[in-house]
C-alpha positions as a Markdown table, in Angstrom:
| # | Residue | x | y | z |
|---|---|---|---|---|
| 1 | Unk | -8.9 | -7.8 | -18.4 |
| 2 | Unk | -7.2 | -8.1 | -15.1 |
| 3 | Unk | -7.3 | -11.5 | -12.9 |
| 4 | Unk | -6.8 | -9.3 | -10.4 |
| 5 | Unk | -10.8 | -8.1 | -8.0 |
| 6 | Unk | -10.9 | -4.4 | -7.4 |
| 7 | Unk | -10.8 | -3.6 | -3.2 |
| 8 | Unk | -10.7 | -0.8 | -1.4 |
| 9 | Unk | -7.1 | 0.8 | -0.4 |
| 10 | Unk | -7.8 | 0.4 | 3.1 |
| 11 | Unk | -8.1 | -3.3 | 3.0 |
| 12 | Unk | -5.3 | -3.6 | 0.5 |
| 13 | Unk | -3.1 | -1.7 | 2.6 |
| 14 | Unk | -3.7 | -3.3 | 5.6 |
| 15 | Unk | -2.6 | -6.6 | 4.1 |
| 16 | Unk | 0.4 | -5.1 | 2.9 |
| 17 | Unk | 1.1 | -4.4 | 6.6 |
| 18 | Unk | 0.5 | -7.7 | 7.5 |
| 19 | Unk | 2.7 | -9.1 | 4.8 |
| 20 | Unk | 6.2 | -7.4 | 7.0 |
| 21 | Unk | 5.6 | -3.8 | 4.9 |
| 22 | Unk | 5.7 | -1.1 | 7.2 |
| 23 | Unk | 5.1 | 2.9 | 6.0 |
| 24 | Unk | 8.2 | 4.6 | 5.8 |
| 25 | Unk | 6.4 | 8.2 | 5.3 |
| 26 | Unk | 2.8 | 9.4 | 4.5 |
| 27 | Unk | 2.3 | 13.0 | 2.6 |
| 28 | Unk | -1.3 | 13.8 | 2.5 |
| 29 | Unk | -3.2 | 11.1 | 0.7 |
| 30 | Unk | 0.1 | 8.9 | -0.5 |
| 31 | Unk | 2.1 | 6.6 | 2.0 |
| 32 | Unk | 5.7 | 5.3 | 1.0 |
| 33 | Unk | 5.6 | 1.3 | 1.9 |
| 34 | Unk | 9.7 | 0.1 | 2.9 |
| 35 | Unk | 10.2 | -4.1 | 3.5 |
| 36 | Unk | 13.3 | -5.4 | 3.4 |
| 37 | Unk | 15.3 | -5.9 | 0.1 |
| 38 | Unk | 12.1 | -4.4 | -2.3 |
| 39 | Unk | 12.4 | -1.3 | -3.4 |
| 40 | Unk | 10.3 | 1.7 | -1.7 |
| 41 | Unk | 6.7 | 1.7 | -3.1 |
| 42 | Unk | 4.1 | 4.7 | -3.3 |
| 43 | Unk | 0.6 | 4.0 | -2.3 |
| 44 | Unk | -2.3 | 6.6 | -3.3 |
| 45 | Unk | -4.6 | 6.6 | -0.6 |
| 46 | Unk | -8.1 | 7.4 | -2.5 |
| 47 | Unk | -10.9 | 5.1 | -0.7 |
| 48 | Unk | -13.6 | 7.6 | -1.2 |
């Protein structure tokens, strides 16, 4: 089992932001998430 609570994308991806992540490009329901020496990370979109 995970330590890790379930949230919704929305409110995960919006502390991402706020942790210097910015979205490099967003194709229909998946956003690519760029920060400064990580690699490039895909983000499924899928709230509903």
């Amino acid at each position: 089992m995970s330590q890790w609570r379930s949230v919704k994308a929305k409110r995960l991806l919006s502390a991402l932001l706020r942790l210097g992540w910015s979205v490099k490009r967003q194709t229909g329901s998946h956003n690519v998430l760029a920060k400064t020496g990580w690699p490039d990370v895909v983000f499924a979109f899928h709230d509903n």
